[in-house]
N, C-alpha and C positions, 0 to 999 in steps of 0.2 A: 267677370271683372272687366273695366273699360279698360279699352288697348293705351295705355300712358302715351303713346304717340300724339292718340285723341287731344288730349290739353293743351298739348301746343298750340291748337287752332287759334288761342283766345287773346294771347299776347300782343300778337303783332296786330289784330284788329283793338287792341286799347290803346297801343301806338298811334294808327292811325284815328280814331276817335281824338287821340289827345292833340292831336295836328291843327285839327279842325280848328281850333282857340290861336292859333296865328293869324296874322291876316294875310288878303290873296296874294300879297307880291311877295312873303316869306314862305308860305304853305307848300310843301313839295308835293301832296297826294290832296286830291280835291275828292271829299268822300262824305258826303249828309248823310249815308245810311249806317256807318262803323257803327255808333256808340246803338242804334236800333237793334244791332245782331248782339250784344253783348250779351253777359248773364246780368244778374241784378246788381251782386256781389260790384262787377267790373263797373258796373253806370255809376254806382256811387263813388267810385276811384275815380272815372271821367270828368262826373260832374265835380269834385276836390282839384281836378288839373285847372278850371276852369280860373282857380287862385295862383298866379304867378310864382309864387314860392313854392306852394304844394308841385306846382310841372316840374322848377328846377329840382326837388326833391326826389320826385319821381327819376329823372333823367340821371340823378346824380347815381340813386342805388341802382339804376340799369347799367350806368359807364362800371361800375365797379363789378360787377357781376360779369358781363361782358365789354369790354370797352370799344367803342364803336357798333353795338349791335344794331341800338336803336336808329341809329343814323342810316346805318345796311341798310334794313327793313323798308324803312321812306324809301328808300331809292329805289331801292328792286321794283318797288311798287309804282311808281314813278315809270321807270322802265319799259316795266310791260306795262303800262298805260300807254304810252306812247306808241310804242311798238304797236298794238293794237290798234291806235287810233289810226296810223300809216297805214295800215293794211286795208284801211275800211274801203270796202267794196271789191278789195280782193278776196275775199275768202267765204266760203257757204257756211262756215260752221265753225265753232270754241268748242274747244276739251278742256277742260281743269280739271288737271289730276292732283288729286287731294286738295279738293277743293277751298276744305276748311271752311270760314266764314264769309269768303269772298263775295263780293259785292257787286263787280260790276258787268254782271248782265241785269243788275236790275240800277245803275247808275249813271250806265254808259251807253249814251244816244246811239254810239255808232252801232249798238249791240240791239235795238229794238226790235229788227225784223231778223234774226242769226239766230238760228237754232243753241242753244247751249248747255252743254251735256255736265254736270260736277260730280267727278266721279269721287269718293271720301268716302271713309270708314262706314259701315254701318251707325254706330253712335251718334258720328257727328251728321248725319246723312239724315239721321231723327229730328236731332236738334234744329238742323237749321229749315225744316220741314215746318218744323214749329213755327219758328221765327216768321217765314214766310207768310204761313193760314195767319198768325197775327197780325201781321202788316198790309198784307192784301186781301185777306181772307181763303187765297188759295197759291199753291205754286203757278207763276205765270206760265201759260202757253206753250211760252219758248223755252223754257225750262225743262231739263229732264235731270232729276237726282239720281245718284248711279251709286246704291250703297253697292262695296267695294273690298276686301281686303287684299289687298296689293302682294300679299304674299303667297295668298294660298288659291286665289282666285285667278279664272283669265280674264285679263283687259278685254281683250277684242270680244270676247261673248259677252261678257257684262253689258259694252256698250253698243253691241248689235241687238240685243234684246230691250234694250231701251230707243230704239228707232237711229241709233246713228249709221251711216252707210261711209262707209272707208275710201268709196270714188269720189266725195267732198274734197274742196280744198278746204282744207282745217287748219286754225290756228289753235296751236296746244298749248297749254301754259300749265308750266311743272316748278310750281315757285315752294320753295321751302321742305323741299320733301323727300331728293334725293338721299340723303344721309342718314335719312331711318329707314332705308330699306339695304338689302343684301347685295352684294351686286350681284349673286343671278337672278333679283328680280330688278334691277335697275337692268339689267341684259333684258329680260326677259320683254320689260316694255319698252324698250330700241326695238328689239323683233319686231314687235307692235306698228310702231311708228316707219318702220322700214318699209312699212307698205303703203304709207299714206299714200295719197297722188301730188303729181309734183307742182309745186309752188305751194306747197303748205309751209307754214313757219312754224316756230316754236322756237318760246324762251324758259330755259330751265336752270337753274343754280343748282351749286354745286358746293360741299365743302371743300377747302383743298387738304390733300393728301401728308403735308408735311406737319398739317395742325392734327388731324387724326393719329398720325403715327406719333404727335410729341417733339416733333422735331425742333416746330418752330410755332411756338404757341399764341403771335401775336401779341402780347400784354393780356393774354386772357387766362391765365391757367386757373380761374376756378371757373372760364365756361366749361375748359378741358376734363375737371375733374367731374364735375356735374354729368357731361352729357356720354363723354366716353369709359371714365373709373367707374362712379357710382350706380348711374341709373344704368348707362350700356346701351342707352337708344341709338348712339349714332355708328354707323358701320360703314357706311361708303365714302369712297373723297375720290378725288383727281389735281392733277397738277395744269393749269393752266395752258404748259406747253402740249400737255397731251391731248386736247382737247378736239383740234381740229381732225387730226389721223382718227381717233375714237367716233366722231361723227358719220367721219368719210367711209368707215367701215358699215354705216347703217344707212348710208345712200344721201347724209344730209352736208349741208356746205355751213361751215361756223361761218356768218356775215359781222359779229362782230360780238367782245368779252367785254364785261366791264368790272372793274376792279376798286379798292378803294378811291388811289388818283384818279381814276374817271370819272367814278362820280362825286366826287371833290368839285372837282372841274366842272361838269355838265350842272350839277344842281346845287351843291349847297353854294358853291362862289356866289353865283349870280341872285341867288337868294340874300347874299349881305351875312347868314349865319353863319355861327363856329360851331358847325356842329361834326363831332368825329365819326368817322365810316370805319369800320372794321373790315379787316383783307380778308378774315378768316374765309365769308361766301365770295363766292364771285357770282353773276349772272351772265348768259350767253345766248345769241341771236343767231338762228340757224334757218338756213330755205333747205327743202327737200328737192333733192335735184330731179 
């Protein structure tokens, strides 16, 4: 049976596939390859975004499901794009832990000569193996797929046996993923990273901890019942103020959080759209000291 984690991958790259149909001064993620990784099923939903009323349809049953998720997601992505893009030429090496369908070591200039390791489920680690022999005919060079289960498996053998060396400076990127695992394997891959060498980055999201517990459910209580009642996938959170002690205990300095109002601010503003961001994730900017 596929790990139900596995599906999630597919979402947020129809998201941004459906972006694509903005033009450049509204677009928050600049991405040619998204609607390439999808399944067939998703390209024909893509190409339907491509009709202005089918997008707002689309966007309408995502705010109702989640209200602001869709908006999240851009941004995050957005994010560590950026964040990436700053680093270039500080760093020998990307990690993408749970990598998912992500894209940009094969989208992003600053990434063409940087080793880059994606580490994700076995399943999806198949799939996008596919995906690749289809588009290239092989996985590129700089590539290494790193199937993966995050729970029962160790990080650092995984990705020592796939040619990564831990005296890299590395930037890690841990997007969407904390909250389907436990926390002692969310500890477990701080251990991990506890050893990078120092001036590595890393940006990783987080759910927070008062939506997990039900406290405060942001306007989403059927994301709440979906992910925590029903299915049971999400387990981990943290609270925003926690965040920097939590770091500083794995050797890392939070450099900066961003939260709904932030990225209100930083991207949709200046984009002209009304589009809502969800508080539920936050995302977070760390150097290893």
């Amino acid at each position: 049976m596929p790990n139900p984690a596995s599906q999630t991958a597919f979402g947020p790259m129809l998201i941004v596939a459906i972006e694509q149909y903005y033009g450049e001064e509204q677009r928050l993620v600049q991405d040619d390859l998204a609607y390439q990784f999808l399944p067939a099923y998703l390209k024909f939903v893509a190409r339907l975004a491509r009709w202005l009323p089918a997008r707002k349809l689309l966007l309408s049953l995502s705010e109702k499901a989640g209200p602001g998720i869709w908006g999240s997601q851009l941004c995050r992505k957005r994010f560590i794009d950026d964040k990436l893009h700053a680093a270039n030429g500080e760093i020998a090496a990307v990690v993408i832990l749970g990598a998912g369908l992500d894209t940009r070591a094969y989208r992003m200039a600053d990434l063409i000569n940087v080793p880059v390791f994606e580490a994700d489920l076995p399943e999806n680690s198949a799939y996008k193996r596919t995906k690749l022999h289809d588009l290239y005919g092989q996985v590129p060079n700089t590539v290494r797929l790193v199937p993966i289960d995050f729970e029962r498996q160790d990080l650092e053998t995984m990705l020592a046996e796939h040619g990564y060396r831990g005296d890299r400076r590395t930037f890690f990127v841990w997007e969407g993923v904390t909250q389907y695992l436990t926390e002692e394997t969310v500890r477990k891959t701080f251990d991990f990273l506890a050893k990078a060498a120092s001036g590595s980055r890393l940006v990783f999201t987080y759910v927070r901890q008062d939506f997990m517990d039900g406290v405060n459910l942001f306007g989403a209580p059927r994301l709440y019942q979906q992910y925590r009642v029903k299915q049971k996938l999400w387990h981990f959170g943290m609270m925003p103020e926690q965040v920097a002690a939590f770091l500083e205990a794995y050797g890392w300095r939070e450099l900066e959080q961003m939260g709904s109002q932030e990225f209100v601010a930083r991207y949709i503003r200046p984009s002209g759209r009304e589009l809502p961001v969800s508080e539920v994730e936050r995302s977070v900017y760390a150097e290893k000291i």
